[in-house]
N, CA, C and O atoms as a DFTB+ gen file, in Angstrom:
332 C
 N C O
     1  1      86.556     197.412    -138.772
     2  2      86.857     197.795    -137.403
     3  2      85.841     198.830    -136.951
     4  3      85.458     199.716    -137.716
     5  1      85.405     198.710    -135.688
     6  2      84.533     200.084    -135.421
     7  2      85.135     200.949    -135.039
     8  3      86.199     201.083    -134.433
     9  1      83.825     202.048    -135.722
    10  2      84.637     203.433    -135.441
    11  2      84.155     203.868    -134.297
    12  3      84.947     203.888    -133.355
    13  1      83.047     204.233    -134.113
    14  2      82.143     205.036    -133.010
    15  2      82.665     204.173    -131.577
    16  3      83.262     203.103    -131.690
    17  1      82.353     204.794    -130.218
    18  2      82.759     204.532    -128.810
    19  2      81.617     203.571    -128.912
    20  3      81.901     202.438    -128.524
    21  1      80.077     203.794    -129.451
    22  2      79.374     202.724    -128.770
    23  2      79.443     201.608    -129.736
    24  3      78.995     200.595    -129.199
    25  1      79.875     201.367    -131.102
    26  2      80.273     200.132    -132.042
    27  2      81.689     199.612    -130.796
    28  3      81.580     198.547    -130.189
    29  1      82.523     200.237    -130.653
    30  2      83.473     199.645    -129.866
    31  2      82.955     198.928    -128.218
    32  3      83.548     197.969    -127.725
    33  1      81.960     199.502    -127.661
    34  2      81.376     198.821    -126.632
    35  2      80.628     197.502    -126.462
    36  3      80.537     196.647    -125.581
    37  1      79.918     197.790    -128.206
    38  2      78.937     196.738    -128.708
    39  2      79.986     195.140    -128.415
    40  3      79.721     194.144    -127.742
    41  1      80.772     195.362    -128.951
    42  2      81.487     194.669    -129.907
    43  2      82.581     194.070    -128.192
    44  3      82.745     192.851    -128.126
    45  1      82.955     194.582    -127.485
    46  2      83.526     194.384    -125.877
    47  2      82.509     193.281    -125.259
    48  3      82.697     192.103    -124.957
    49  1      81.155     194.258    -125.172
    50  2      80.055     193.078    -125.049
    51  2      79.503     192.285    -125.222
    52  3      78.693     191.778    -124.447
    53  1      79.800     191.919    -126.370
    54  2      79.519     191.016    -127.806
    55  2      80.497     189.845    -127.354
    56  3      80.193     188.654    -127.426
    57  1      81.393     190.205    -127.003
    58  2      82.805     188.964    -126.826
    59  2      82.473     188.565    -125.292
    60  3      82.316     187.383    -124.987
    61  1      82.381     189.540    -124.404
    62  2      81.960     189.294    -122.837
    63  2      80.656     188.010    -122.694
    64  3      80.635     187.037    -121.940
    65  1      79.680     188.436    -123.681
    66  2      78.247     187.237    -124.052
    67  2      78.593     185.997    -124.468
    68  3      78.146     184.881    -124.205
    69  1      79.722     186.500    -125.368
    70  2      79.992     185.074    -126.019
    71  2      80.423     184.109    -124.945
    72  3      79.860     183.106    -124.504
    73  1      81.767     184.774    -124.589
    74  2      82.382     183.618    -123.343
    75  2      81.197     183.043    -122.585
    76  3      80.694     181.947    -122.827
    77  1      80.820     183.857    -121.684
    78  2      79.582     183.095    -120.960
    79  2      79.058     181.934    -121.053
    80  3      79.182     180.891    -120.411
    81  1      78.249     182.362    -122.242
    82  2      77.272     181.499    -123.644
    83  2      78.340     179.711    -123.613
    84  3      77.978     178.535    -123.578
    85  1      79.438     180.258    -123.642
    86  2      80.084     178.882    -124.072
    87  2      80.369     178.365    -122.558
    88  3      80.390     177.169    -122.268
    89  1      80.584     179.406    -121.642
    90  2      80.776     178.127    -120.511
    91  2      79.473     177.642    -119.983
    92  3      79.405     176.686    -119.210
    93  1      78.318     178.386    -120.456
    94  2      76.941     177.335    -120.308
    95  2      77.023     175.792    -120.831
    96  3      76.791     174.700    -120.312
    97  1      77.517     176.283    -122.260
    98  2      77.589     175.023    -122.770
    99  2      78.699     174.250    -122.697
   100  3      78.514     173.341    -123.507
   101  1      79.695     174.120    -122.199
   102  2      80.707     173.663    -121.809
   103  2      80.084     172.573    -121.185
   104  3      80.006     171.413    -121.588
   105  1      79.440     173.321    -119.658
   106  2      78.855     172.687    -118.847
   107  2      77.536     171.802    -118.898
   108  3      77.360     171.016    -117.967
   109  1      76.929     171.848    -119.559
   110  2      75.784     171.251    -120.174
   111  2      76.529     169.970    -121.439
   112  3      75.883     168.948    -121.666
   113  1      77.256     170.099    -121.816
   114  2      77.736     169.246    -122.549
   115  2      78.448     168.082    -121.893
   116  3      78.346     166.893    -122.195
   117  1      79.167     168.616    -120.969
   118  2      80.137     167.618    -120.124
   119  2      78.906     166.584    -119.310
   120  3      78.852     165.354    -119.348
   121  1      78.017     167.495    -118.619
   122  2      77.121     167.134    -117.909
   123  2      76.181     165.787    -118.613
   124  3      75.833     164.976    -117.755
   125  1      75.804     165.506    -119.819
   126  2      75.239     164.997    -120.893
   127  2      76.088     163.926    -121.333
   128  3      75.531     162.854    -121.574
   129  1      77.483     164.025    -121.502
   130  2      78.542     162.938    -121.737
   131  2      78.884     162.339    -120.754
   132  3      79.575     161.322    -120.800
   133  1      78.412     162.927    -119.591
   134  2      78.980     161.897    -117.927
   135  2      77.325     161.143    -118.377
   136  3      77.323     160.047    -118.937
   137  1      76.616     161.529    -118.208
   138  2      75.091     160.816    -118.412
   139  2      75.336     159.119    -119.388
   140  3      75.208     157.942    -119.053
   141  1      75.657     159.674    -120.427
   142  2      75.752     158.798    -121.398
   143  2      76.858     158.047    -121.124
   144  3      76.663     156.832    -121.075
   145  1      78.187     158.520    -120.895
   146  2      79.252     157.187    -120.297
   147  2      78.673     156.566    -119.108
   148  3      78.960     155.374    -119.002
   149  1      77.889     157.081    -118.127
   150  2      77.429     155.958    -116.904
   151  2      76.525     155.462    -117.790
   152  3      77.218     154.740    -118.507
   153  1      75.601     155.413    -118.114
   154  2      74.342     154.596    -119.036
   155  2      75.087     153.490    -119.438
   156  3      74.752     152.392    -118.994
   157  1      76.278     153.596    -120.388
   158  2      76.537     152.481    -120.846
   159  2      77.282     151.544    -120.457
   160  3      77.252     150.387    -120.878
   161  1      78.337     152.197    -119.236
   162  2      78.951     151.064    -118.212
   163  2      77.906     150.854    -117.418
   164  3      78.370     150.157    -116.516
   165  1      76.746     151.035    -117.197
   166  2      75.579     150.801    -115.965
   167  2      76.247     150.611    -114.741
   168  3      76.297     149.585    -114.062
   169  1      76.976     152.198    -114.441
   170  2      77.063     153.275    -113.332
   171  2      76.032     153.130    -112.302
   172  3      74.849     152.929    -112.576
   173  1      76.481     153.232    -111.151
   174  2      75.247     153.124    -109.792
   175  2      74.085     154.766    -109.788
   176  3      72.893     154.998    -109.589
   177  1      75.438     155.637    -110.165
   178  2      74.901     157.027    -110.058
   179  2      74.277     157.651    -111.218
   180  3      74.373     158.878    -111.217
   181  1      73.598     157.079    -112.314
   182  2      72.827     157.446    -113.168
   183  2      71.890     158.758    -112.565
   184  3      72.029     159.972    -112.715
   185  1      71.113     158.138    -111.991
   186  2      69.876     159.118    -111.810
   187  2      70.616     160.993    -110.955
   188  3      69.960     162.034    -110.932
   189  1      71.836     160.846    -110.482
   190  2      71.913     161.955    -109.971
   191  2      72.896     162.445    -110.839
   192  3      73.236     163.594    -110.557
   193  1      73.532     161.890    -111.919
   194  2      73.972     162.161    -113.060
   195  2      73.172     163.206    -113.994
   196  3      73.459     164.282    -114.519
   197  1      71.656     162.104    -113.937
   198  2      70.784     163.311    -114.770
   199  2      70.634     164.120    -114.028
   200  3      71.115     165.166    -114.464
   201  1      70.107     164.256    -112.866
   202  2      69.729     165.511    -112.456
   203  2      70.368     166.634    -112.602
   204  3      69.867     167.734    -112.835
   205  1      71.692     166.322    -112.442
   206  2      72.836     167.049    -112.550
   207  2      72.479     167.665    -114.165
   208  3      72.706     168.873    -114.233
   209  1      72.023     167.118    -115.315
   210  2      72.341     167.029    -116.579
   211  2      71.525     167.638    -116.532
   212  3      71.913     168.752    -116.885
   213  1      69.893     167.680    -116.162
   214  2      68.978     168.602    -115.885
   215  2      68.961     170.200    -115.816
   216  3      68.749     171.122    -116.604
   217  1      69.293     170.054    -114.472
   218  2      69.877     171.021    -114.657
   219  2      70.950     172.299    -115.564
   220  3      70.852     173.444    -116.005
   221  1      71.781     171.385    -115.477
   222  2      72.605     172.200    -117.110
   223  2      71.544     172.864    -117.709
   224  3      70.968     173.952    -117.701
   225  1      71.513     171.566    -118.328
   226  2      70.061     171.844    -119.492
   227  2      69.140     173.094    -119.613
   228  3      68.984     173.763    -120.634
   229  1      68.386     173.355    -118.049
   230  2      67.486     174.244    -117.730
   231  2      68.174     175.637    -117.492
   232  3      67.555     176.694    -117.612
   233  1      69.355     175.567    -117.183
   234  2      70.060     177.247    -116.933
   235  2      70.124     177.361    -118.095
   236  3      69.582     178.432    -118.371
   237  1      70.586     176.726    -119.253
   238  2      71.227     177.111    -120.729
   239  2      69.566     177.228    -121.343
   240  3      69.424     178.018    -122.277
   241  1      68.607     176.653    -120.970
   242  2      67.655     176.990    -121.543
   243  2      67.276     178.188    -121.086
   244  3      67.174     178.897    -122.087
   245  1      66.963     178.918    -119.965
   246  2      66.505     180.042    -118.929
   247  2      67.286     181.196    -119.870
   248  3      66.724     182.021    -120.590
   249  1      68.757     181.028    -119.669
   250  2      69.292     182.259    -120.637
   251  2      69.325     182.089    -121.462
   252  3      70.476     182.315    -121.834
   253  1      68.208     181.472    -122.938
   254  2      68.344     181.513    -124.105
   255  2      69.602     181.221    -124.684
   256  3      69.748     181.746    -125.788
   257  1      70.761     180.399    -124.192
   258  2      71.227     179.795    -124.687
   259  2      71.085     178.835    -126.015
   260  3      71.703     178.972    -127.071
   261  1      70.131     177.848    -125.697
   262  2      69.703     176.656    -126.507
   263  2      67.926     177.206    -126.318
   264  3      67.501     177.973    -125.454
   265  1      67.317     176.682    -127.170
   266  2      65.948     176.668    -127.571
   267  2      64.986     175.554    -126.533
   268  3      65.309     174.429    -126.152
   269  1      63.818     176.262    -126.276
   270  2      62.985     175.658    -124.874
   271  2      63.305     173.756    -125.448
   272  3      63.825     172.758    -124.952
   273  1      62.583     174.145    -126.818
   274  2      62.084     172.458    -127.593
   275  2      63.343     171.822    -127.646
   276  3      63.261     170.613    -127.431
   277  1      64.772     172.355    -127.919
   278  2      65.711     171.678    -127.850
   279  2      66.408     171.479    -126.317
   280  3      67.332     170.666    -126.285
   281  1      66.104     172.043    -125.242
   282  2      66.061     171.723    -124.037
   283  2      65.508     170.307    -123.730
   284  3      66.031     169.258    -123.353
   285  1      64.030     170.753    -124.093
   286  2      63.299     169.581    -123.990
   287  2      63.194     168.144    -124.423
   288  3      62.644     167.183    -123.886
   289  1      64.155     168.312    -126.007
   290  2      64.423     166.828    -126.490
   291  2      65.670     166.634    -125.830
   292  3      65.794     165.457    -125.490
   293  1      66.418     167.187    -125.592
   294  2      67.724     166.348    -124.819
   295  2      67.929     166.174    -123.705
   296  3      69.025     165.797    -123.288
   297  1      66.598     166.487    -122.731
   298  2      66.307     166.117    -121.863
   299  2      65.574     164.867    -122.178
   300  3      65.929     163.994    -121.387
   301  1      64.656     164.424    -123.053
   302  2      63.711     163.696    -123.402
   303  2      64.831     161.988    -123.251
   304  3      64.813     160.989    -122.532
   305  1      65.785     162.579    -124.560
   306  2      66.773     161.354    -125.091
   307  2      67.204     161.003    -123.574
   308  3      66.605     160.116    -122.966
   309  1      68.107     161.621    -123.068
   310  2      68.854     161.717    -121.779
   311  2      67.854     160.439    -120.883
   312  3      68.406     159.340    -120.941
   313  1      66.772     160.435    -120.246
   314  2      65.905     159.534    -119.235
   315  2      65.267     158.792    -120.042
   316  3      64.521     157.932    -119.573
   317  1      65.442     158.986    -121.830
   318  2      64.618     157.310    -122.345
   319  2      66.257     156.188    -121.968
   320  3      66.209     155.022    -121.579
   321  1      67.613     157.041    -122.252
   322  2      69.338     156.356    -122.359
   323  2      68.697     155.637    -121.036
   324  3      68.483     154.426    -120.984
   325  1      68.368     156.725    -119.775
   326  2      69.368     155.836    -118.782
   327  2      67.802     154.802    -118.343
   328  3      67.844     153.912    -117.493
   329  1      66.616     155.145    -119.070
   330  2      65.403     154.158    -118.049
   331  2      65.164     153.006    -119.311
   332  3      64.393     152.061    -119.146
């Protein structure tokens, strides 16, 4: 348990980051599974699906969420699925 006021702040902030962190990816995940269920019923709205998925992608990358290169391959997979 911490002792000190600023271990106890750390640790407030630490949990405050986390949440965040996960509703990035919440959203980036959902965003990526709508992608891939239209792909395979061949959905009209693919392409604004990705964009949508794109996006995700690029905020969770911006705040160091996920890694640039792993941004970049699941963006990569994502428009080889739907082209």
């Amino acid at each position: 348990m911490a002792i000190t006021a600023s271990a106890k702040k750390a640790i407030k902030r630490s949990l405050f980051l986390r949440k965040r962190n996960d509703q990035f990816k919440l959203v980036m995940k959902k965003a990526i599974k709508a992608v891939k269920k239209a792909s395979e019923s061949s959905d009209w709205n693919k392409q604004e699906l990705l964009l949508l998925a794109y996006s995700a992608i690029d905020k969770a990358q911006r705040r160091n969420i996920i890694h640039k290169k792993n941004a970049a391959r699941k963006k990569s997979r994502l428009s080889a699925l739907v082209s």
